[in-house]
N, C-alpha and C positions, 0 to 999 in steps of 0.2 A: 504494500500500500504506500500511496505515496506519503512522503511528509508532511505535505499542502493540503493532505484527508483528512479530515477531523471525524467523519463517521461513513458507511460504506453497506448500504441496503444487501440483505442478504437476497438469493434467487426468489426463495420463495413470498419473500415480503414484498418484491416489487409483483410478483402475480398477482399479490392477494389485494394491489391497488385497485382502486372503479378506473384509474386510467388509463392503467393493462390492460383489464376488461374491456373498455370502451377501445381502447386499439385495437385486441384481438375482434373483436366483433365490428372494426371498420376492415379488418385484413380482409374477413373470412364475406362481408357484404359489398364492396369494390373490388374484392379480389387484390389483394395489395399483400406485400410481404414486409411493412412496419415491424421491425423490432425494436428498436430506441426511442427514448422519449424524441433525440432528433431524427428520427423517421416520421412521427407523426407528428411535431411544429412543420418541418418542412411538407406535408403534406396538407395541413391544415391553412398553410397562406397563400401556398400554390392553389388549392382546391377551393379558396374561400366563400363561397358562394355553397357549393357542395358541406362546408366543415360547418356553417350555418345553420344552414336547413336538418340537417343531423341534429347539431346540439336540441333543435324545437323536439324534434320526435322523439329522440333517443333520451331524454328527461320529461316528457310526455307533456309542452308547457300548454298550459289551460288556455285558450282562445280560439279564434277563428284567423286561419291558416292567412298567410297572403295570398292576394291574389296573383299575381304578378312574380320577376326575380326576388328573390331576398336582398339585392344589392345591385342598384343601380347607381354609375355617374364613379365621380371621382372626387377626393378630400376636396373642397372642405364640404362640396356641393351633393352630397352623398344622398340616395333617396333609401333609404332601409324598408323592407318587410314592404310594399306599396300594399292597402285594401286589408291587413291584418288588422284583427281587432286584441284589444290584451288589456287584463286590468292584473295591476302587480302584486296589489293584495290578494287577489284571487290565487293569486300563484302562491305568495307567501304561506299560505292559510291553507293549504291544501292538507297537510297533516293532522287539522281537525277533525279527520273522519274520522282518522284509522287511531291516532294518538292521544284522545279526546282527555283522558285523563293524567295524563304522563304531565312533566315540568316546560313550558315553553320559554319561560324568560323567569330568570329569580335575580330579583333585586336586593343588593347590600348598600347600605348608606353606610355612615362612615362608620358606626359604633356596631359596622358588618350584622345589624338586626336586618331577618331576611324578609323578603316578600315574594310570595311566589304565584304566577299567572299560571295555571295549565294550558292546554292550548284552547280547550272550552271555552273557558273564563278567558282567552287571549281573543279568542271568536266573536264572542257575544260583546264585550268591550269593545271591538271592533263596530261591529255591527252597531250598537246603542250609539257612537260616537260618530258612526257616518250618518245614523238617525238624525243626531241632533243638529249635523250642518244640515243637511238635506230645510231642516224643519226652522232654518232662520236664514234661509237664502242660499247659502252658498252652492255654487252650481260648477262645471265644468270650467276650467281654468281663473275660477280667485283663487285670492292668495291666504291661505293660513297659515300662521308665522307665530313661531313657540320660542319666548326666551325659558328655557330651561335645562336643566344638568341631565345628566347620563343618568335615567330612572323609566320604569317599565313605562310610564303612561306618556314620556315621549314616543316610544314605539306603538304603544295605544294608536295614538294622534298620526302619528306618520299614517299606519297603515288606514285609519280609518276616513282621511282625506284623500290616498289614492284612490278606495274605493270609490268614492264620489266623482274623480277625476279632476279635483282639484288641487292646486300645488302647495309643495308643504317644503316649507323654511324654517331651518331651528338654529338659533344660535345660541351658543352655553351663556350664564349670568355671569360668569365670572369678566366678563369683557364689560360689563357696565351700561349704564345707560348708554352714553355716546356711543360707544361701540357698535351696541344692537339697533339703535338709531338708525348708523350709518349706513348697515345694512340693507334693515327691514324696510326705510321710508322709501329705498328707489323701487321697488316690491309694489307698494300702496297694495297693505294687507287687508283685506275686508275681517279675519278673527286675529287677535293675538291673544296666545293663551302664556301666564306667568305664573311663578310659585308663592307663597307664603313665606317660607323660609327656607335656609339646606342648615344640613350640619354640616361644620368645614374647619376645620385648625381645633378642634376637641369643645365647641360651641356652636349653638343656632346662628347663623345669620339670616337676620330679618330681610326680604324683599319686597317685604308689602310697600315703602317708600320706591320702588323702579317704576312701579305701575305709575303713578300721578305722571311720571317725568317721562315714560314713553307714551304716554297717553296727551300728552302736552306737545308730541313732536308728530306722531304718526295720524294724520287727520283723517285720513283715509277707513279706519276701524270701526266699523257698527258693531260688534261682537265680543266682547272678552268672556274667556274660560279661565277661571283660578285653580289652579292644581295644590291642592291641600296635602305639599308634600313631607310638614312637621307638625302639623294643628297649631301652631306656633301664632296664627296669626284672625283675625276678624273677622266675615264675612259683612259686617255691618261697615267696617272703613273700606270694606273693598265697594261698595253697592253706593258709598257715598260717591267717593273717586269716580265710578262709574257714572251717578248720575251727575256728577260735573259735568263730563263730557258727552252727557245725553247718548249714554250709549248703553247697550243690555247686556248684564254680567247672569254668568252660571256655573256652578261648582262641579269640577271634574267627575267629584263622586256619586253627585245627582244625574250627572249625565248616563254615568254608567251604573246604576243603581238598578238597571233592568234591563238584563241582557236582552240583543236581539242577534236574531240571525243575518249575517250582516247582506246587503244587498250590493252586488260590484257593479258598474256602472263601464263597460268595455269600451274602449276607446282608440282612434289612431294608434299604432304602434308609435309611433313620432311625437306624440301628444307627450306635455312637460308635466314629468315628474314631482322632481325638487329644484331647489336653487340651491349651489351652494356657493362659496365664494373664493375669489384670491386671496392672499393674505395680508391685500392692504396694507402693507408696510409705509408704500410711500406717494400714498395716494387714494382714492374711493376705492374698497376693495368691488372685484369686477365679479356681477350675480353668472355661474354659470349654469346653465340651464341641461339637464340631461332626460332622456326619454323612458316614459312604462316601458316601453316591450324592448329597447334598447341595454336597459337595467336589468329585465328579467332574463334575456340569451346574456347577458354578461354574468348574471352571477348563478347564472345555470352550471355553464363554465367553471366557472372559479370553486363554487364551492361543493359542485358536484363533479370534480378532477382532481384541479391541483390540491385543493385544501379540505379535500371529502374528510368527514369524520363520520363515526356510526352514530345513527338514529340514537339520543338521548343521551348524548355525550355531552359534557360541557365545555363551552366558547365560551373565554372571557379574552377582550381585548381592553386593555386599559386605555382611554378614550374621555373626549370630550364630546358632546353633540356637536360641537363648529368642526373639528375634523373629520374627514370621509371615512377614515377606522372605524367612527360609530355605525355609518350607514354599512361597512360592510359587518360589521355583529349582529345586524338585524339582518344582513344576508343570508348569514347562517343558515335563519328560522327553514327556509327555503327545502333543505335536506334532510330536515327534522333533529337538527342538533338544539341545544337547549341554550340560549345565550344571555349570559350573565350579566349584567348593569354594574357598576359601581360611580355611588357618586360623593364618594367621600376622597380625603387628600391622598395623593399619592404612595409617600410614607409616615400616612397619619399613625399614631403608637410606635415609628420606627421604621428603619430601613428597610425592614422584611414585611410590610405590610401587600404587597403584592403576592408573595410568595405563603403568605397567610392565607389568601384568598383563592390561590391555588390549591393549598390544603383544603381544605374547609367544604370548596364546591368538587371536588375530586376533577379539577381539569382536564381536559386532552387536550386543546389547541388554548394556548396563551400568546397574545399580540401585545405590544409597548411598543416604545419608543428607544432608540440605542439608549437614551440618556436614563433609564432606569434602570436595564442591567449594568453602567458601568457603575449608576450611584451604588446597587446592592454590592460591586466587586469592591470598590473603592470605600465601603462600610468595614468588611473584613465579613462577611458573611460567607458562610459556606453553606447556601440553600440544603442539601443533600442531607447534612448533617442534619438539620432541625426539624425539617419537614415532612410529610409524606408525597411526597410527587410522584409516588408509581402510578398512578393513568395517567402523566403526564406525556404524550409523545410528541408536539410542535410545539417551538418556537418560533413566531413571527414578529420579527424585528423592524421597521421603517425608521421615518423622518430625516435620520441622517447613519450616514455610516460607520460602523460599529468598528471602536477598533481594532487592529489584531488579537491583542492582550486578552480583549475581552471575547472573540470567538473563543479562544482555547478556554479559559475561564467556564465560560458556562460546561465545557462538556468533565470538566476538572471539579467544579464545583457544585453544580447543578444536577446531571445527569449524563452518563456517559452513551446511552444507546436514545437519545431522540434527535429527531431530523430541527436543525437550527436551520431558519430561513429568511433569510434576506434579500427581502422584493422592495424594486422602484415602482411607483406609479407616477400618479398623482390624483387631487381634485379636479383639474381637468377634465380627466374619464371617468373618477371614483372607480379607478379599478389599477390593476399592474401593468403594465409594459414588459419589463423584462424581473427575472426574480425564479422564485422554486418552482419542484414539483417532486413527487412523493418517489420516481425511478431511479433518479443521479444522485450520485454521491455527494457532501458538504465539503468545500475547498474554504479554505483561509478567505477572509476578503473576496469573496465572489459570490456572484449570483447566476443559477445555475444555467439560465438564458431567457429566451422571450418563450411570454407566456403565448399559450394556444391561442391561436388567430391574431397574434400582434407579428409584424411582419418588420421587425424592431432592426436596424442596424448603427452602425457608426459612420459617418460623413468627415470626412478631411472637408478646409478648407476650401477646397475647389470643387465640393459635392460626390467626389467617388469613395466608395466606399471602401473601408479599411480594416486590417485585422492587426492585432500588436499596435497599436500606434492610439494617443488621445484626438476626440474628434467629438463630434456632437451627437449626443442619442435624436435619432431620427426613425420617425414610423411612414413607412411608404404608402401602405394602406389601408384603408378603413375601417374604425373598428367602430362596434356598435354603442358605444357609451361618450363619443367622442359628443359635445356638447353641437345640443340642436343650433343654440344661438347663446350669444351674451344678452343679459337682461338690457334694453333701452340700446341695441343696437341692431336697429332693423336695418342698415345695408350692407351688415354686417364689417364694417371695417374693423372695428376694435379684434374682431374673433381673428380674422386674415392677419392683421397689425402681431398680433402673439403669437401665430405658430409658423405664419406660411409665407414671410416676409423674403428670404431665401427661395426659395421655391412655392410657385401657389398651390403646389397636388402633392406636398412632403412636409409632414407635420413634423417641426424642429421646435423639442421641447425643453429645450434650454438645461439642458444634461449635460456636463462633461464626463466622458466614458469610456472607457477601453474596450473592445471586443478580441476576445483571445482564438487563439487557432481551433479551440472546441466547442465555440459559439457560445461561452460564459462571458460574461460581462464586468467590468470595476467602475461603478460610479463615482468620480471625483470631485462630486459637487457642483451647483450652477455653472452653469458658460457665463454669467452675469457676474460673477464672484471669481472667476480663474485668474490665477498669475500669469503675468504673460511679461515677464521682464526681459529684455534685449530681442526679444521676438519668438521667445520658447515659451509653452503654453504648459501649464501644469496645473492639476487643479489641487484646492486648497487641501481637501481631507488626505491629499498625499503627506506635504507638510504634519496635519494633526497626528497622525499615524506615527510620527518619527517622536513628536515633542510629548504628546500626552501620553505615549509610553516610559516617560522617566517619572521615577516617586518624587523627584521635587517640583512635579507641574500636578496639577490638580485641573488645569484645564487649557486649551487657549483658543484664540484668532487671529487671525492675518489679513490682511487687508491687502490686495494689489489696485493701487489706486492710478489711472493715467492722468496726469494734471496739464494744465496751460505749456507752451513751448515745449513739449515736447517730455518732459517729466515724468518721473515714474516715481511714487513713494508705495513701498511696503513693509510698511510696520508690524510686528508680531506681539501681541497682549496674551503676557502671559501670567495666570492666576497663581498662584505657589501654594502648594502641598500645607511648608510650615509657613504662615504669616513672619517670623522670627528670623527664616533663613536671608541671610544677606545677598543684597539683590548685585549685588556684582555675582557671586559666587551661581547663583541662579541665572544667570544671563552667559557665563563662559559654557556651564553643561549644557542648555540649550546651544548654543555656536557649537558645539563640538558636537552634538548631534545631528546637527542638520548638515555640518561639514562631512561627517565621515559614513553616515548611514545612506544621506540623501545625497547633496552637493552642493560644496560651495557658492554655487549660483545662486542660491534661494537661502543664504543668511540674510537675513533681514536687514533693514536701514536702522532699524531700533527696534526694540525689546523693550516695552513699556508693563512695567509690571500694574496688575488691574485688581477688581475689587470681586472681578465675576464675569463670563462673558454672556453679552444679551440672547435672548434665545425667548423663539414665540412660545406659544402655549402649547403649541405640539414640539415641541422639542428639538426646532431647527435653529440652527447659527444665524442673527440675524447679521450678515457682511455685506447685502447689498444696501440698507439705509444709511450703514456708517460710512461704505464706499461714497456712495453719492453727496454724504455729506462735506466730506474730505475733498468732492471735485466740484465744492460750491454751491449746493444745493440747500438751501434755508433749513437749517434744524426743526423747524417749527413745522415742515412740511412731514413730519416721519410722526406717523401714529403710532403713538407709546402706548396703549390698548391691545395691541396683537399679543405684547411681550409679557413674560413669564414675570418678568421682575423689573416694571417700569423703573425703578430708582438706577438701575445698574445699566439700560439702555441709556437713562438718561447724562450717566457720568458719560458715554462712550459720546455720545451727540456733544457734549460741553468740549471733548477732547479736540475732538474733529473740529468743530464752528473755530475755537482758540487755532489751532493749528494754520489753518486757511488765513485768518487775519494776520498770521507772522509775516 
């Protein structure tokens, strides 16, 4: 085995995949001799059209067929499924025949007290909640718009607005009024539903004060729903607030207080789903619009292949409702996995509070963010040791790239025999690009390649395509969750402006990324964030990979910034281990890391020791706001709302604005 292997599927375990299966039964029905997972991607983008129409049958999706191709036209103009009709809740919901009394969704707040939906109770909730828009107007494509945290009766709400075929936008409380503002008001939601209170830092936090204050900004709203998600709160100062704004308030639990059987309402395959958003860092975050029957062949795919688990297993990914990770936990439901909610702190009671939660629901597929396994490594936790994790068998890893340290880590500390996976996508599709699957073996730092029907490769500079060498992730063809439109851009420019500006029929999504001679892939981070000094291109997490593997760095960032005449600065912010340790002495072992691991060429202009580095609520580096700010761009322009820890984005803005003025 190689070196580069961290785990290595036996024969029989890749049989015993639904992906095997579903190959073998595409050999034996085309007559094809597929043996490798790269037999059937390459057969799946060559045949696209054909690997389509398959996925509808061969996961048997609930609707009326297309009439027409499955796939006409070319990006960005793409005509999907023509004369199909599809309701996504329908599809969701299908295991309430057969699974009626089994676990569908069990939610833990922070103090981990559980609540649990069967799929009955997930049905009828459904159903009562599509009742109630039905029965105050809301009709095929308004907007309902939920500020609320990662808790069952947002997936309530989700599914019970698709039934309707109306569209459904949620963004987490933690982002604030302004934030959910910024969002919701280009929307003009006709319901917005909010909470009472959450528990969060080992206390209630009150919300009944967000309501007056998005109810002061979103004029558009006839409707609010209050979700009584602590008792914590009135139903008398919410009915007040209400009748301020001359508008009709109803309580979540009156709504569902009488199950129905829910009613789907089939619609366009093409018809909009949800909205979700960019991450507005440094500007209106952009609404992006994705489709029912688009969503449902995409997470037919995904969670009935790559990431099948068995009927009544548990799905927890750690998750905010603003990130797409939530929408794919509710994907799960789809295959009849049981998917877990948590809307308490991350490592609320402590570092292992995750790994609790693993225990506790006897997990099989757990999803984060890099920045929570390297917090539990960087705690001195040894999961293994304290836990029980034997149903544990995936790891799904995003946001940003994990570093070496910590792939070997988990299989050292964690578990030695499950599959670690680490997939690219984005919000853009709510789905992957390139990433795992249950056949290839786990390499260091890679991802095992493009997922089925992503036709994913690497572009050089002058658009040809490349292997061993950095270049930009680029998808040639069409996939079915690629966004119908941006919200408020009917000639579509903003949509064309972000992917297809290089080419108008080759979505370049702003990836730096290697393709290796075995069609795996190394994400290096933004094309928007890359180094690019003397005219060599590298991308940033190459750097992170070399620094944040020493004990005396606890974190850091870089910055390649192009300035006025011709300038290049790139500074390195590095966080220290020990606050105590001397910062010369901390700045030489950095230099001599990056000189003899990496290269000379990428020692920094300076090594600025920092206080923490910024990072959104999903757990990504924020380098292009601090970039921009460095090449003149108003500090005052970068929304401190996306970020985990405004105070410490705000020192980096203060750096940068000072800098500029020198």
């Amino acid at each position: 085995m190689s070196e580069n292997i961290l785990w290595q599927p036996q024969t029989d375990q890749i049989q015993a995949t639904a992906m095997y299966q579903f190959m073998q039964d595409m050999n034996t029905k085309h007559d094809l001799g597929m043996e490798t997972y790269l037999d059937l991607w390459n057969w799946s983008v060559e045949e696209l059209e054909v690997f389509w129409t398959e996925i509808w049958d061969y996961f048997d999706i609930i609707g009326e067929k297309p009439t027409g191709p499955m796939i006409q036209g070319r990006m960005p103009e793409t005509i999907w499924a023509e004369g199909a009709k599809i309701n996504y809740a329908e599809n969701m919901l299908r295991h309430a025949q057969t699974m009626g009394n089994q676990e569908a969704i069990v939610g833990l707040d922070e103090s981990l007290k559980r609540t649990v939906l069967t799929w009955n109770q997930l049905n009828e909730q459904v159903g009562a909640f599509a009742h109630h828009l039905r029965s105050i107007g809301v009709r095929e494509g308004d907007v309902v718009a939920g500020a609320l945290p990662n808790i069952p009766q947002a997936i309530v709400a989700l599914l019970g607005t698709a039934a309707v075929g109306a569209i459904w936008s949620v963004v987490n409380v933690d982002f604030g009024v302004p934030g959910i503002v910024t969002r919701f008001k280009q929307l003009e939601p006709k319901v917005l539903m909010t909470i009472d209170g959450l528990e969060l830092g080992g206390k209630v936090r009150d919300q009944m004060s967000d309501l007056d204050g998005l109810l002061s900004e979103l004029e558009t709203v006839t409707h609010h729903v209050l979700v009584e998600n602590t008792n914590s709160g009135s139903r008398e100062t919410v009915n007040d607030i209400a009748a301020q704004y001359k508008i009709e308030t109803a309580s979540f639990t009156d709504i569902i207080a009488t199950g129905r059987q829910p009613e789907f309402n089939r619609v366009d395959f093409s018809h909009p789903l949800w909205v979700l958003y960019s991450s507005g860092t440094t500007g209106t975050p952009k609404g992006i619009v994705q489709s029912q029957g688009g969503t449902v062949l995409e997470i037919a795919k995904s969670f009935g292949l790559h990431y099948k688990v068995p009927q009544g297993q548990a799905v927890y990914i750690s998750t905010s409702t603003t990130w797409m990770l939530w929408n794919m936990l509710v994907g799960f439901l789809i295959t009849g996995a049981t998917s877990v909610t948590y809307s308490g702190g991350v490592f609320a009671g402590g570092p292992g509070r995750q790994f609790e939660i693993l225990e506790k629901e006897q997990v099989a597929l757990f999803g984060c963010g890099a920045a929570i396994l390297t917090g539990v490594q960087e705690a001195g936790i040894v999961p293994q040791d304290d836990y029980d994790l034997s149903n544990l068998t995936d790891i799904l890893v995003s946001a940003s790239p994990l570093p070496a340290r910590t792939w070997h880590w988990v299989y050292e500390a964690v578990k030695s025999d499950l599959r670690l996976r680490s997939d690219s996508g984005g919000t853009d599709v709510c789905s992957v690009f390139v990433g795992s699957n249950p056949m290839d073996p786990v390499y260091v730092n890679e991802l095992m390649g493009p997922a089925l029907g992503v036709a994913a490769d690497v572009f050089d500079e002058s658009g040809n395509s490349v292997t061993d060498e950095v270049g930009e992730l680029v998808i040639t063809k069409p996939m079915p969750t690629m966004p119908l439109y941006f919200w408020n851009d009917p000639e579509g420019l903003r949509y064309r402006e972000a992917y297809f500006t290089e080419d108008p029929h080759i979505w370049y999504h702003g990836d730096f990324a290697t393709q290796t001679d075995r069609q795996s892939f190394v994400i290096h981070g933004r094309s928007d964030a890359t180094l690019n000094r003397g005219g060599i291109r590298m991308g940033s997490s190459d750097l992170y990979q070399v620094v944040d593997a020493l004990d005396a760095v606890s974190a850091s960032m870089v910055i390649g910034a192009e300035l006025e005449d011709g300038d290049y600065y790139m500074p390195l912010f590095v966080v220290p281990s020990d606050p105590d340790m001397p910062a010369d002495e901390l700045k030489d072992q950095v230099v001599q890391a990056i000189r003899t691991e990496l290269s000379p060429r990428y020692v920094p202009d300076e090594i600025i020791i920092a206080p923490g580095v910024p990072m959104t609520k999903t757990g990504k580096l924020m380098e292009v706001p601090v970039k921009r700010v460095l090449q003149g761009m108003a500090a005052q322009k970068v929304s401190k709302e996306t970020a985990a820890d405004p105070s410490v984005l705000q020192w980096y803005l203060d750096y940068a604005q000072e800098y500029t003025q020198h």
